[in-house]
C-alpha positions in Angstrom: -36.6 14.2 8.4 -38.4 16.7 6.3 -38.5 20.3 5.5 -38.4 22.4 8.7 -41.5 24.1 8.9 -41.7 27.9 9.8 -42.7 28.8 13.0 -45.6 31.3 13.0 -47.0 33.7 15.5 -50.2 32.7 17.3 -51.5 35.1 18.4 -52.5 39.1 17.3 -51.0 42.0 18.0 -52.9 45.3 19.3 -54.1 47.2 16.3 -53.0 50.4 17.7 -49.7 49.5 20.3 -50.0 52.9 22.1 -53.9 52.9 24.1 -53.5 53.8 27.4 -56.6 52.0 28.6 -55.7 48.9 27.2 -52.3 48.9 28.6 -53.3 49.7 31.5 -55.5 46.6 31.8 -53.2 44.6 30.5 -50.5 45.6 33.4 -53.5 44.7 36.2 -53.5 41.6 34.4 -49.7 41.0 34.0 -49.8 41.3 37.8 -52.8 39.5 38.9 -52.0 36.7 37.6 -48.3 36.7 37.2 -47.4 36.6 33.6 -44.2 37.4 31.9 -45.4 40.1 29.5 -48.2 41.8 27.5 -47.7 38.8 24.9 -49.1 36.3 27.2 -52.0 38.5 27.4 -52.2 38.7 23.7 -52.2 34.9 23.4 -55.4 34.3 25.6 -56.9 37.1 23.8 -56.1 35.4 20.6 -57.6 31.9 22.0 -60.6 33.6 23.0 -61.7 35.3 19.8 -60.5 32.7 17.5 -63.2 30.4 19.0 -65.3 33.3 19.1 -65.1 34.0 15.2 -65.8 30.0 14.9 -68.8 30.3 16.6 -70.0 33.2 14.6 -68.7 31.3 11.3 -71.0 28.5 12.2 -73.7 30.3 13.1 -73.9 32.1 9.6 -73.3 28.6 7.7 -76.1 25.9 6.3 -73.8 23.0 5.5 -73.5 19.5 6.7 -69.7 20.3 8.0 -71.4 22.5 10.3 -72.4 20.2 13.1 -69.2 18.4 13.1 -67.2 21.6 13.8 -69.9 23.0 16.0 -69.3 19.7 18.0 -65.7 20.1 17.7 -65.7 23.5 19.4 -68.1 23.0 21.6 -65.9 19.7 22.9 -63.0 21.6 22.8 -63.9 24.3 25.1 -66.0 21.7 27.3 -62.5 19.7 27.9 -61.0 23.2 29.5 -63.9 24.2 31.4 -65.0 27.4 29.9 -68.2 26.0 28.5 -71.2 23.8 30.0 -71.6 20.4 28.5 -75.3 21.4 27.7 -74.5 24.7 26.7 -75.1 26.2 23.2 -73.1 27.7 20.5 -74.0 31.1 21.7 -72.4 30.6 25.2 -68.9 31.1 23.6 -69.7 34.6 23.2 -69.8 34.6 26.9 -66.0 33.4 27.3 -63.7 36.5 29.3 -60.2 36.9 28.7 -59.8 36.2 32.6 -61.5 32.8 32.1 -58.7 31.6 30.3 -56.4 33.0 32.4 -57.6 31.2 35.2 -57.0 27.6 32.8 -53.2 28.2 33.3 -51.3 25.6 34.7 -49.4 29.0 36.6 -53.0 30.2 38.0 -54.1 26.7 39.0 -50.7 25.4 40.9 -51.2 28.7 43.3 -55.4 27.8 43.6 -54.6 24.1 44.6 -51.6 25.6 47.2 -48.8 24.2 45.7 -47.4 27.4 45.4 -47.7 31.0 47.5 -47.7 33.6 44.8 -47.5 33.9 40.9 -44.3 34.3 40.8 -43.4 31.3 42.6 -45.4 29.1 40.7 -43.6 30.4 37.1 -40.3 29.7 38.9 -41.5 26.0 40.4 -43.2 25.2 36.8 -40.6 26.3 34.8 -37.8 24.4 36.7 -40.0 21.2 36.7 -40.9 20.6 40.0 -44.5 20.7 39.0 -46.4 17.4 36.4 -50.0 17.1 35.0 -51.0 13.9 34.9 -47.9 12.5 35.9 -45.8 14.2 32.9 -43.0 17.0 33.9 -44.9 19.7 31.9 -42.3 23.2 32.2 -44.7 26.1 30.1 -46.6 27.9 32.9 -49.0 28.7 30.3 -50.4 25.2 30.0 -53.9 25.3 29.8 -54.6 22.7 32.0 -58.4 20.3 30.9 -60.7 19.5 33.5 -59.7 16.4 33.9 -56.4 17.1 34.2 -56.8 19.6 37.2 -57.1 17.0 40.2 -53.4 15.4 38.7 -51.6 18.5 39.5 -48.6 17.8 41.4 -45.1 17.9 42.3 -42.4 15.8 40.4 -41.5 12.8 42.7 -37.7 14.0 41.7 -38.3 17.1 42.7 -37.2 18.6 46.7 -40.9 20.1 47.3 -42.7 16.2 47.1 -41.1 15.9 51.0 -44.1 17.4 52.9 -41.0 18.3 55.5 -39.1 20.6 52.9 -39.1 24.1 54.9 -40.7 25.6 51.5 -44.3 23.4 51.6 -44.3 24.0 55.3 -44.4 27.6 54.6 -46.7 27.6 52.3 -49.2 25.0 54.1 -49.0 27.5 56.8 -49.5 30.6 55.0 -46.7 32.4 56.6 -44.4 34.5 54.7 -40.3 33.5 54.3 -38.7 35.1 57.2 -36.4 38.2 56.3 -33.5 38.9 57.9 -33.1 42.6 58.5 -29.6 43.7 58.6 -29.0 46.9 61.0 -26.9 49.5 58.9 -24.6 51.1 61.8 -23.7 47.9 63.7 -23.6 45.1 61.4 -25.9 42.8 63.9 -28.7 40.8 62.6 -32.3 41.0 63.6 
């Protein structure tokens, strides 16, 4: 079977943990767009400069190894959308942090409507009512490829493929889950 290997991190910490600015973006983040904790942030951060100090790498280098890896990155970043197919090496420089955040399988199940909020579309993912390309796929931060994106969909197993269930009519309509409000001194619903 082999030697287990060692998991490693991948992704970077914050050189400084305490800046109030950054945190502070990071929590606008962590709410926009649903996420668990500042480490989810940290790991688009860390996808976005690693192809960044590629790029730069390349840029600086004369060899022939260069234009296969250029290539490489430049397909890489093409097949999730954050790059033009004619664009250059320079245009990686122009990648945000929110670009990649918008790649998420958890971003894109709330854009195509299969889901009302962020949080709701962690929940559905994580369960495995949601497939990409036909495969149960339970990690909400999927980055989901271009062509991958129109495949998005919910598990045939799963309750929420009946366009009846009560849940997919709610969110087809766009109408919030009706709350029962409980009056305090009587006991009587609303």
């Amino acid at each position: 079977m082999g030697d287990p290997k060692k998991q490693k991190k991948r992704y970077e910490t914050p050189r400084h943990p305490w800046e109030k600015d950054r945190i502070e973006l990071e929590k606008g983040l962590i709410v926009e767009y649903g996420l668990k904790n500042h480490k989810e942030v940290w790991k688009a951060r860390s996808f976005v400069k690693r192809a960044t100090d590629q790029a730069k790498r390349l840029i600086g280098e004369k060899t022939e190894k260069r234009d296969v890896e250029k290539k490489n990155l430049s397909r890489r970043l093409q097949k999730y959308g954050l790059i033009q197919a004619d664009a250059g090496l320079d245009k990686v420089f122009d990648i945000q942090l929110k670009d990649v955040l918008e790649r998420r399988l958890q971003t894109l199940a709330v854009r195509k409507g299969l889901c009302k909020s962020m949080k709701q579309a962690r929940q559905m993912i994580v369960h495995g009512h949601i497939t990409v390309g036909g495969k149960k796929q339970t990690s909400p931060s999927y980055l989901v490829m271009v062509s991958e994106e129109d495949s998005i969909a919910f598990s045939g197993a799963s309750p929420f493929s009946d366009e009846n269930h009560p849940e997919i009519i709610k969110i087809r309509e766009g109408k919030e889950p009706e709350k029962q409000i409980v009056k305090e001194e009587s006991g009587e619903k609303e």
